[in-house]
C-alpha positions in Angstrom: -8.0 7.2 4.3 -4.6 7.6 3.0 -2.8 8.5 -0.2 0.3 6.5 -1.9 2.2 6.2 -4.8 4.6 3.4 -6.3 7.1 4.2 -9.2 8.8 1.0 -11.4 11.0 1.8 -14.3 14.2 3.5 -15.2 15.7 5.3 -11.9 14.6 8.5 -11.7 15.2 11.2 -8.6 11.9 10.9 -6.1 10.7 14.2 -6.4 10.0 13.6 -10.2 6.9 11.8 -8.6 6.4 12.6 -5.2 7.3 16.4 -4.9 7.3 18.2 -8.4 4.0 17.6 -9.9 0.9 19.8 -9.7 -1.1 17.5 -7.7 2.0 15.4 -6.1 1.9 13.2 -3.2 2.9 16.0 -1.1 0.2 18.3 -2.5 -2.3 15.2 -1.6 -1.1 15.3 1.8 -3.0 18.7 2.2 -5.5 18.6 -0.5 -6.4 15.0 -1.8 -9.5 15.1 -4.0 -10.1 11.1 -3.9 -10.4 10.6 -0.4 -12.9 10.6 2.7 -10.8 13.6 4.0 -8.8 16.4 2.1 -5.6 15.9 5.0 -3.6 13.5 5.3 -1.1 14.6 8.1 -0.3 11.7 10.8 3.0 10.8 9.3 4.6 9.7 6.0 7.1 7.4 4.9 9.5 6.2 2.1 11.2 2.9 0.8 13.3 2.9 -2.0 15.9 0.0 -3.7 18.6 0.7 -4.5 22.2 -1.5 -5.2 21.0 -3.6 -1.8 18.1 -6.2 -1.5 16.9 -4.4 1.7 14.7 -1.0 0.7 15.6 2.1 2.5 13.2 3.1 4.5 12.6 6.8 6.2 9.2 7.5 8.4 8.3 10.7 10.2 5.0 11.7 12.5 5.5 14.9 11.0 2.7 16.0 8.2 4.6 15.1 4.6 3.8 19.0 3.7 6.2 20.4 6.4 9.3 18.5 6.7 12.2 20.4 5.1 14.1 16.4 5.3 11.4 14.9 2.9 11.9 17.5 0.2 15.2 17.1 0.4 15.5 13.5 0.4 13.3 13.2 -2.6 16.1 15.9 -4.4 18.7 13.8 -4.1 17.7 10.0 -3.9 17.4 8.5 -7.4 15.8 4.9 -7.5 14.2 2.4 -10.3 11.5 0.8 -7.2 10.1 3.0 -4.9 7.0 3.3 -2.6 5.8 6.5 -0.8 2.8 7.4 1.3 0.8 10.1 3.4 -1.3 9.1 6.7 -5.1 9.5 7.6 -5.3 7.5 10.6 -8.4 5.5 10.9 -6.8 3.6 14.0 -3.7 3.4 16.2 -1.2 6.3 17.4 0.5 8.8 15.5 4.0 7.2 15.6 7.2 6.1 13.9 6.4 2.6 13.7 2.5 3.4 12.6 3.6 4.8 9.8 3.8 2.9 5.9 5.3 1.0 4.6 6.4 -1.6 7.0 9.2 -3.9 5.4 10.4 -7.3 6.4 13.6 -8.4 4.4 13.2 -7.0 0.8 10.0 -6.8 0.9 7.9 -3.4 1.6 4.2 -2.9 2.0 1.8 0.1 2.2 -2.0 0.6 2.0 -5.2 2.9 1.8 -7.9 1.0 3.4 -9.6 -0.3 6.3 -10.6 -3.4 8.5 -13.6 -2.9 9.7 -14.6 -4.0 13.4 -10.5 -4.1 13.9 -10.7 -3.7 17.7 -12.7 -6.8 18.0 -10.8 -9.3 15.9 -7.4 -8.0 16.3 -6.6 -10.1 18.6 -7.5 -13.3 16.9 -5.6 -12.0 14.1 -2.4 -11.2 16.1 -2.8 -14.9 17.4 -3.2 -17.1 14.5 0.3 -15.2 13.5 3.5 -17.8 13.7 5.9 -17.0 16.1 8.6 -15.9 13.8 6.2 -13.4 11.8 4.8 -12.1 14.9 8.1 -11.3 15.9 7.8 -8.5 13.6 5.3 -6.8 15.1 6.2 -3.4 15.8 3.1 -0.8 15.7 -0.9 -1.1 16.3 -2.1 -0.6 12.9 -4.7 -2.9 11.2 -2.3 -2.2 8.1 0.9 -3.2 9.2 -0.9 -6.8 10.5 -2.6 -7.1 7.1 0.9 -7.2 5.9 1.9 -9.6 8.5 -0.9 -11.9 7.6 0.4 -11.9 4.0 3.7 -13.1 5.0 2.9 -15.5 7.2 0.5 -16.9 3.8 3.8 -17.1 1.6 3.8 -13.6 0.2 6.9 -14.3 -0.8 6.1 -17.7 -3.4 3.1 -16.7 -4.2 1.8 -13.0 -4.1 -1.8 -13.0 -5.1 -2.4 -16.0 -3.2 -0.9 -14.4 -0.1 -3.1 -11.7 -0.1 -6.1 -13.7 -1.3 -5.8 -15.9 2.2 -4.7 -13.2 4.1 -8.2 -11.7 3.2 -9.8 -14.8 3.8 -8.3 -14.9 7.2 -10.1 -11.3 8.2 -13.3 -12.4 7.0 -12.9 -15.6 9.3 -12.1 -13.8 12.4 -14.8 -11.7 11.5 -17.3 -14.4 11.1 -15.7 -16.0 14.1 -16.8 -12.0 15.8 -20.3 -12.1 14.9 -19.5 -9.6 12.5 -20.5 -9.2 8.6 -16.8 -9.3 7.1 -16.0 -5.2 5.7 -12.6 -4.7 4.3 -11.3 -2.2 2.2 -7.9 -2.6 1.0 -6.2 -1.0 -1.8 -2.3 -1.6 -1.0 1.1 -1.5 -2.9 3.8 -3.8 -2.2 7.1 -5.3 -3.5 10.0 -7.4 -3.5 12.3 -5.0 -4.9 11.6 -7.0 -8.2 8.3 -6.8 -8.9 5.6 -4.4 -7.8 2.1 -5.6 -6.9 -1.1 -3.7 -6.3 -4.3 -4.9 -5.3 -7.4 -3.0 -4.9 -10.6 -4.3 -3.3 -14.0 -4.1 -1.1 -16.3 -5.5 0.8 -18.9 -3.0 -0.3 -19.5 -1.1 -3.7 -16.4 1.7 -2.6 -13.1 0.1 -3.1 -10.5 2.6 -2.7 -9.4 4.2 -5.9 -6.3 3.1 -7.7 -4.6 4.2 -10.7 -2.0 3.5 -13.1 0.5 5.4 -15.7 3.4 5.5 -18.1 5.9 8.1 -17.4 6.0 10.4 -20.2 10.2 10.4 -20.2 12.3 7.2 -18.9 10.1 4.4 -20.0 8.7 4.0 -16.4 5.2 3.0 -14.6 3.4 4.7 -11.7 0.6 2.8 -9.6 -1.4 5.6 -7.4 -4.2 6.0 -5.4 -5.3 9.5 -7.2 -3.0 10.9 -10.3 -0.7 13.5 -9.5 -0.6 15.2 -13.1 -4.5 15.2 -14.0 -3.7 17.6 -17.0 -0.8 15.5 -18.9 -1.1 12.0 -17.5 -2.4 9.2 -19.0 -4.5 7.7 -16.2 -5.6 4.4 -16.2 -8.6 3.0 -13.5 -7.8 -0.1 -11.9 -10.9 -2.2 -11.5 -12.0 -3.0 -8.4 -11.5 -6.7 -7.2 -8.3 -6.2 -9.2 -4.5 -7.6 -8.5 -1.8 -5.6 -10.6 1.8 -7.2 -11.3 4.2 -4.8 -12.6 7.7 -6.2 -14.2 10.1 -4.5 -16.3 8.7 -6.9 -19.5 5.1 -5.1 -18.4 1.5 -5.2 -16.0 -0.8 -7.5 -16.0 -4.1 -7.0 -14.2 -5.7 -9.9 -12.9 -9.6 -10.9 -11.1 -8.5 -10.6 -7.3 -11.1 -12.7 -4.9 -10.5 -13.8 -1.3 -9.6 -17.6 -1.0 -13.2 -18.4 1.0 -14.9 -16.3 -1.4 -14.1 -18.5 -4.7 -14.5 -21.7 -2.6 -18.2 -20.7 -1.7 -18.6 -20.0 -5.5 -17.6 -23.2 -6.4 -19.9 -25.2 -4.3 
């Protein structure tokens, strides 16, 4: 499993939250406490919005504890919306293009999670796709296609819902498989405008999620395990949550797949 963390507020310079800390993402990449495994070292990557819709975007194969760039980077770059996160690879190469987030237009996505019984429904997946999304295709990862499936839902009109079908899409291929639907999925994303989280599970182990104030700039962190155990004040997401972050506040909201609520109500 991975580690990530999302920053909204007041610009501040990237290392204030991804580098400095006691326990920063960077620290996480060697020693997460929250995860399956302690390491996190296929890769890394960065967007960040600035004065342009599009985010930046800088991804490396390298483990985020040994590049000399990233460190720099986060010295120098200031930003009001940014995402960053370290690789566990629980499928698909070590490579560029494997690595989160994946952006398409202003919109960026990364995740800590897993599709369970991928190699046997990716396929499917990749196929229901429309032709313009699955243009966009660039990597192997069961993340990246998670994000594609959003997309193609109408992430963009409609967040929550877009993920709720998305989800509802796995668990048909899935069914479709012969397979008991298992999904874990606790993922950041944005438009540069907002910043959404969403954390959820098939089973009784959702990935862990987390939220904060910053203690200077007015600012709010979403992060799969708190960098600053000793002075933040951490706030558990719930599983089978959807967060919405805005500069007027968050709101957290029930999150359930589309089919789910449907078999409820019948």
């Amino acid at each position: 499993m991975c580690r990530w963390a999302a920053y909204l507020g007041e610009a501040v310079f990237l290392e204030d939250i991804l580098t400095a800390p006691c326990h920063s993402l960077i620290a996480q990449s060697h020693c997460a406490q929250e995860a399956k495994s302690p390491t996190n070292g296929d890769g890394f990557g960065l967007a960040w919005y600035g004065d342009r819709p599009q985010p930046g975007l800088y991804r490396d194969i390298l483990p985020a504890w040994s590049d000399p760039n990233l460190k720099s980077l986060c010295r120098q770059i200031k930003s009001g919306l940014f995402l960053a996160h370290v690789r566990a690879s629980t499928g698909g190469a070590t490579s560029r293009m494997n690595c989160h987030p994946f952006i398409s237009g202003s919109w960026s996505f990364m995740h800590n999670g897993q599709i369970g019984g991928f190699e046997k429904i990716r396929r499917a997946l990749e196929n229901s796709l429309s032709d313009a999304v699955f243009d966009q295709r660039e990597g192997t990862t069961d993340s990246e296609l998670f994000f594609l499936l959003m997309l193609d839902e109408g992430l963009a009109g409609d967040p929550q819902g877009a993920t709720s079908r998305a989800t509802a899409r796995v668990f048909d291929a899935s069914r479709r498989a012969g397979l008991e639907p298992a999904l874990k999925l606790t993922a950041a994303f944005s438009d540069g405008q907002a910043l959404h989280a969403v954390r959820y599970a098939t089973d009784a182990h959702a990935p862990t999620l987390y939220t904060s104030s910053l203690r200077t700039g007015g600012g709010r962190c979403i992060v799969s395990e708190p960098f600053d155990r000793e002075g933040g004040d951490w706030q558990a997401i719930p599983p089978s949550s959807f967060v919405t972050m805005k500069g007027e506040g968050m709101a957290i909201r029930p999150f359930a797949p589309a089919s789910a609520r449907l078999a409820l109500a019948v």
